[in-house]
C-alpha positions in Angstrom: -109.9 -40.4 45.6 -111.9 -39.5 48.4 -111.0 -42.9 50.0 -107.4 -42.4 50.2 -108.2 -39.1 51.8 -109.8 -40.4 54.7 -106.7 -43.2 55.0 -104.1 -40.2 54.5 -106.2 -38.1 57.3 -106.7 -41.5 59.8 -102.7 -41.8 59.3 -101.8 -38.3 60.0 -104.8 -37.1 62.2 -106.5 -40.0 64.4 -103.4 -42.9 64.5 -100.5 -40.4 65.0 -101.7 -37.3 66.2 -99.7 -34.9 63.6 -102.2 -33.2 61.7 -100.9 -31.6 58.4 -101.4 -27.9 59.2 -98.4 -28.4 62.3 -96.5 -31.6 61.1 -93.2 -29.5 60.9 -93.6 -28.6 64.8 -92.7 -32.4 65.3 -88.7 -31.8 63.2 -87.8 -28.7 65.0 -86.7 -29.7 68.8 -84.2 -32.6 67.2 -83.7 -30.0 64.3 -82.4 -27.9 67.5 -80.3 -30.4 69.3 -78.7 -31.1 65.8 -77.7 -27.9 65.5 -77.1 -26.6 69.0 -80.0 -24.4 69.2 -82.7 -23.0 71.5 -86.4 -24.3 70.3 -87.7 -20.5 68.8 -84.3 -20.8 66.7 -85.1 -23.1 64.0 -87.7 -23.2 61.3 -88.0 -26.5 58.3 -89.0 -24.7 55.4 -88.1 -24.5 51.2 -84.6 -25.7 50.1 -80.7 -24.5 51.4 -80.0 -22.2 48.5 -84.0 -20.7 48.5 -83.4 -20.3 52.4 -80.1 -18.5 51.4 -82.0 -15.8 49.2 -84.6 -14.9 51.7 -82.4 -15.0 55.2 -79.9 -12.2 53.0 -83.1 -10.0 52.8 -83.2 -9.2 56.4 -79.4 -9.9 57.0 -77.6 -8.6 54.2 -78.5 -4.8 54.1 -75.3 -3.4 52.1 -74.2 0.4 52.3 -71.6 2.2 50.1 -69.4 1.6 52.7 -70.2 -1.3 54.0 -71.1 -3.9 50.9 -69.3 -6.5 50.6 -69.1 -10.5 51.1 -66.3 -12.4 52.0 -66.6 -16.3 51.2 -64.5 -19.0 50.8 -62.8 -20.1 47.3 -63.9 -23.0 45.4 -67.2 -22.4 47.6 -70.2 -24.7 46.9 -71.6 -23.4 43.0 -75.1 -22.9 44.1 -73.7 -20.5 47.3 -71.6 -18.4 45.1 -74.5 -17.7 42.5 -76.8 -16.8 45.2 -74.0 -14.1 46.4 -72.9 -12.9 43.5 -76.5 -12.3 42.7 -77.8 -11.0 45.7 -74.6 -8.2 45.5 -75.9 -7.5 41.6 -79.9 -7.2 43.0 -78.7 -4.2 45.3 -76.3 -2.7 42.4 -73.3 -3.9 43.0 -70.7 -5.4 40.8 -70.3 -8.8 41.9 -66.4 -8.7 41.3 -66.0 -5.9 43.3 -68.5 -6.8 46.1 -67.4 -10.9 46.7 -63.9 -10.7 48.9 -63.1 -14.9 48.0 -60.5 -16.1 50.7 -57.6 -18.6 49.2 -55.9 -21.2 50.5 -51.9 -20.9 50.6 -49.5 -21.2 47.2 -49.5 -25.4 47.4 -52.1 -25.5 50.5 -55.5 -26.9 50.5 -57.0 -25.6 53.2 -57.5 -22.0 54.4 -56.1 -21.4 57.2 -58.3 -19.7 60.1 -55.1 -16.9 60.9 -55.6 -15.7 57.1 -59.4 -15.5 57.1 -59.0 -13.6 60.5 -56.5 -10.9 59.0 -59.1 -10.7 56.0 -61.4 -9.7 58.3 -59.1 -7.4 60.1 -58.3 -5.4 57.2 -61.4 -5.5 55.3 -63.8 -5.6 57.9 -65.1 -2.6 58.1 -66.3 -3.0 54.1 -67.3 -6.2 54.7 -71.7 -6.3 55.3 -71.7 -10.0 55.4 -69.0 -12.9 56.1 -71.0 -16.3 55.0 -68.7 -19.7 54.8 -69.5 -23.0 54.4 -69.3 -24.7 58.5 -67.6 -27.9 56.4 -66.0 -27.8 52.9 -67.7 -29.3 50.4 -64.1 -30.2 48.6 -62.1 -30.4 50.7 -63.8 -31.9 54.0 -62.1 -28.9 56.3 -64.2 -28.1 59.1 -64.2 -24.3 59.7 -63.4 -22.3 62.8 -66.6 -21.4 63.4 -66.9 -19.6 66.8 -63.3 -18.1 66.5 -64.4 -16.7 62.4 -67.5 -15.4 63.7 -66.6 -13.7 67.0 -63.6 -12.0 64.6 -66.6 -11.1 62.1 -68.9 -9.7 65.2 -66.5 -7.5 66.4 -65.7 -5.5 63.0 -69.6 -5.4 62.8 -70.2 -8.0 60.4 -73.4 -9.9 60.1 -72.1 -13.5 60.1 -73.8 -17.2 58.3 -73.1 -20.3 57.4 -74.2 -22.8 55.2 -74.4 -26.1 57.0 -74.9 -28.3 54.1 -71.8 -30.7 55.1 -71.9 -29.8 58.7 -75.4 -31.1 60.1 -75.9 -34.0 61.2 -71.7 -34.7 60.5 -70.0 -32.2 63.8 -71.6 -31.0 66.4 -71.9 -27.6 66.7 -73.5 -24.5 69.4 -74.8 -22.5 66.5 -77.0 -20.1 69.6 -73.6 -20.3 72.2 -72.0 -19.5 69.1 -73.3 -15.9 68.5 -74.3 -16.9 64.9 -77.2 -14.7 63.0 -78.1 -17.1 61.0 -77.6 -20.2 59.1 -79.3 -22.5 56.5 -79.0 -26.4 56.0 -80.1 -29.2 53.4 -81.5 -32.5 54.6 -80.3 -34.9 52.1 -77.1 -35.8 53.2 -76.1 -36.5 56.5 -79.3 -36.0 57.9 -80.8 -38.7 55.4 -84.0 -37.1 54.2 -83.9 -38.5 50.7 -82.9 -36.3 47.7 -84.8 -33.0 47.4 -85.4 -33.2 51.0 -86.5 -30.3 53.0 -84.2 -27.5 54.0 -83.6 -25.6 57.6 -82.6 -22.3 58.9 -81.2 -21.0 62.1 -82.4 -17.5 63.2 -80.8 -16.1 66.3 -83.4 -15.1 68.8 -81.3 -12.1 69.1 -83.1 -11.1 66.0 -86.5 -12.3 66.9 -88.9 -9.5 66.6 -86.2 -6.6 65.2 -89.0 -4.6 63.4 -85.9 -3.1 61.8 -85.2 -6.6 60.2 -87.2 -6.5 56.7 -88.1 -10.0 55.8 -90.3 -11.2 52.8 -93.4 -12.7 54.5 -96.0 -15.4 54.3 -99.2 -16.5 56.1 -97.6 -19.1 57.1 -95.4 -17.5 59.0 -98.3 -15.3 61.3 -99.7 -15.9 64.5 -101.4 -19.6 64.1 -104.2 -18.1 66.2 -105.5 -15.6 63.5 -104.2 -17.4 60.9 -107.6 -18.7 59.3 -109.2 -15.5 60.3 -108.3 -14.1 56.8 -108.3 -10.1 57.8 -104.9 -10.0 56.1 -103.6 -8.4 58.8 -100.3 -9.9 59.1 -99.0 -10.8 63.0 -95.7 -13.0 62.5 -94.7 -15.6 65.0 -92.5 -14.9 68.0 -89.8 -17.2 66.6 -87.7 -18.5 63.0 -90.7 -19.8 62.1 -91.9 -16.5 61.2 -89.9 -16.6 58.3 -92.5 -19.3 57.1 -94.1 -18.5 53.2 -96.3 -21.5 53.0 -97.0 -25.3 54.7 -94.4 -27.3 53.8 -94.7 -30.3 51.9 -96.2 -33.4 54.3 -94.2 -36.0 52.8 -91.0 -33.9 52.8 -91.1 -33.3 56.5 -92.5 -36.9 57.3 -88.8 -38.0 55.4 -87.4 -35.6 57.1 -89.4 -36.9 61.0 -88.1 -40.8 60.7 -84.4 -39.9 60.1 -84.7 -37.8 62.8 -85.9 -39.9 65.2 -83.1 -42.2 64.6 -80.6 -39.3 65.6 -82.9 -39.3 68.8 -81.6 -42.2 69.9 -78.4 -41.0 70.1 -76.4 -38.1 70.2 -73.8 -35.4 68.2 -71.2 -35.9 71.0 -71.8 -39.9 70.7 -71.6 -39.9 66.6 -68.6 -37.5 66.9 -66.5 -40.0 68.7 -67.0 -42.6 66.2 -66.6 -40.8 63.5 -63.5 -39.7 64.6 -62.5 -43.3 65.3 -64.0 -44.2 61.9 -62.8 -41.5 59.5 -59.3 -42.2 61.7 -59.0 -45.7 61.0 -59.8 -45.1 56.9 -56.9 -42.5 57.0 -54.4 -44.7 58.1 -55.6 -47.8 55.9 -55.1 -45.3 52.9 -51.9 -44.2 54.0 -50.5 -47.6 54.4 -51.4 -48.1 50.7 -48.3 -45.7 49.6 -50.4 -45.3 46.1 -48.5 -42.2 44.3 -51.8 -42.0 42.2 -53.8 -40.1 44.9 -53.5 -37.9 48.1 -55.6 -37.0 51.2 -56.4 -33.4 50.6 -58.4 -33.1 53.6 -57.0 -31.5 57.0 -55.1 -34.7 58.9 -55.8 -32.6 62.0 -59.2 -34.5 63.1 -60.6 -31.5 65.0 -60.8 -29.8 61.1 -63.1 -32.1 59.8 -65.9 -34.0 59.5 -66.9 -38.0 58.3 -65.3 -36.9 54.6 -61.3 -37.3 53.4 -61.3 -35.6 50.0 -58.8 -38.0 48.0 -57.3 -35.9 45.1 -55.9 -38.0 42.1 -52.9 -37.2 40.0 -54.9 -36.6 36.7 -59.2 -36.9 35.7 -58.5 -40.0 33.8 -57.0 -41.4 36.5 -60.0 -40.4 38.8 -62.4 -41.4 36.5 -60.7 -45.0 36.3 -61.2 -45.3 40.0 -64.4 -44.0 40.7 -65.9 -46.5 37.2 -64.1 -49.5 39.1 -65.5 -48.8 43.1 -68.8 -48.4 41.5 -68.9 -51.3 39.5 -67.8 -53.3 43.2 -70.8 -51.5 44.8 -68.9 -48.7 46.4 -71.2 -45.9 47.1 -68.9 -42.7 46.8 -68.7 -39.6 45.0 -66.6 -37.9 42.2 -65.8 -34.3 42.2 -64.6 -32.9 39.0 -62.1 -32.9 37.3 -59.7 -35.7 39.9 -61.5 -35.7 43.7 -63.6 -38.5 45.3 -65.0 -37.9 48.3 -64.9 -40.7 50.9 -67.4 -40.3 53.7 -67.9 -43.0 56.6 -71.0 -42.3 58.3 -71.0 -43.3 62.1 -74.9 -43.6 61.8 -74.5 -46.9 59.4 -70.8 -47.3 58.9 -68.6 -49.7 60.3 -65.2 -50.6 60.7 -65.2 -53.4 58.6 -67.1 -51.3 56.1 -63.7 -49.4 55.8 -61.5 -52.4 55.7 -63.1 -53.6 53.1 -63.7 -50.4 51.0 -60.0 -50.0 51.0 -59.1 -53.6 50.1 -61.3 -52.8 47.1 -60.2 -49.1 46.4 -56.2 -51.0 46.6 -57.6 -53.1 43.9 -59.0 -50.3 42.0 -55.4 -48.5 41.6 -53.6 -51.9 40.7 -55.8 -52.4 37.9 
């Protein structure tokens, strides 16, 4: 035991130069270029839904007149047990406090003019507006500087959860006026399942005494830190919403992806995804299948990598998605009749797309 110590301390210490106690400094300026934010902005910490919880301490501070959430419909499970249960903590009734925007009769997107007049006429009840930047379902890419500067100016506190978005669209989350937002690292950003989460903090907000916050020592001054006097003197930056040191091998997962993105750039994935999630739009469309349709907005600039194909019945999506996996398709199945179809700029090609069609024709012939 003690001799795989002194390898894991040679790695991490002497060869590399990242010791343990600081190894998520070395995720949080590509973190920021992700995102679109400035370097104090950004702290790698806990999980997306665990990041949720304790950002909506400091930023969700409901009043009797002023309580409640608006949220998409159909929004991602885990976000709408976190609101629903962060409305009941402070003694609200969740299905009076959760304002869940719809999509049109026969429409599967929201469009951004409803959410806006939602916010128009409820805004001065509504405490918090928190949206998901990309659909989980539906692939649609949210308005996000136009639905939070209409939020901002009734007074609401506006976040996002960036699940789908980072790492898939770029985005100017500090240009954007945003208070805050959280992210996973296990999907776009390729940190392995379970992978460790991120959150935006506005430096707007750094060092508002009037924001309460649950705290850590990980979060104080690094300086005093080890002094032990629990006297508690938070970092001037996100990171001050630190609890404890993160996970080494989490962040290190999280470090190598990462430095793949920094060979490249948002604006540089962008264009090929939208040349790549273009070109397996048409290909599906030339198919003509009646069995399925592309739920996801055809207007490119409201989405991301994903088209959310919706199926005329489960058993007919269940037949599909049984006969792409068996051919080594690697996709995923929404419940009850949805696959998701997502080609990644990072590792995707064209011909990957050619030939996942040719196989998904032969899936609905069968």
């Amino acid at each position: 035991m003690f001799g795989r110590r002194v390898v894991f301390m040679v790695i991490f210490v002497t060869a590399l130069k990242r010791p343990w106690v600081s190894i998520d400094d070395h995720v949080i300026q590509e973190s920021c270029n992700i995102v679109g934010a400035e370097h104090n902005e950004v702290v790698i910490m806990n999980s997306l839904t665990a990041n949720l919880h304790f950002l909506m301490v400091p930023f969700y501070r409901p009043t009797s007149q002023r309580f409640k959430i608006l949220l998409e419909h159909h929004a991602f499970p885990s976000d709408h047990f976190a609101l629903e249960t962060q409305a009941a903590f402070h003694g609200y009734d969740p299905k009076k406090a959760l304002i869940q925007q719809h999509p049109r009769s026969g429409e599967f997107s929201i469009r951004t003019e409803d959410i806006l007049e939602t916010i128009e006429k409820h805004g001065d009840e509504i405490a918090l507006v928190l949206f998901s930047g990309l659909q989980y379902y539906t692939g649609q890419w949210f308005d996000m500087p136009t639905i939070t500067a209409a939020a901002k100016a009734k007074g609401c506190i506006v976040g996002w959860d960036l699940a789908h978005a980072v790492g898939n669209v770029p985005m100017q989350l500090h240009d954007w006026n945003i208070d805050f937002a959280c992210w996973c690292s296990y999907k776009y950003l390729n940190s392995g399942p379970g992978g460790i989460g991120g959150a935006f903090i506005h430096n707007k907000h750094i060092g508002n005494t009037d924001l309460k916050r649950f705290a850590g020592w990980w979060g104080s001054d690094p300086q005093t830190k080890f002094d032990m006097n629990n006297s508690y003197s938070p970092i001037m930056g996100a990171n001050s919403y630190r609890l404890s040191n993160p996970c080494v091998l989490a962040v290190v997962s999280l470090y190598a992806s990462l430095n793949v993105f920094a060979k490249t750039s948002m604006t540089e994935l962008r264009k090929k995804s939208l040349l790549l999630t273009g070109y397996l739009e048409m290909l599906l469309d030339d198919l003509q299948s009646p069995l399925l349709q592309i739920i996801t907005p055809r207007d490119s600039c409201q989405r991301g990598c994903q088209l959310s194909l919706l199926f005329t019945s489960s058993e007919v999506a269940q037949r599909v998605f049984c006969r792409l996996d068996e051919r080594g398709v690697v996709c995923d199945e929404r419940k009850p009749d949805v696959i998701r179809i997502a080609p990644t700029p990072l590792y995707n090609t064209f011909a990957d797309v050619h030939k996942f069609v040719n196989i998904m024709a032969s899936a609905l012939e069968q």
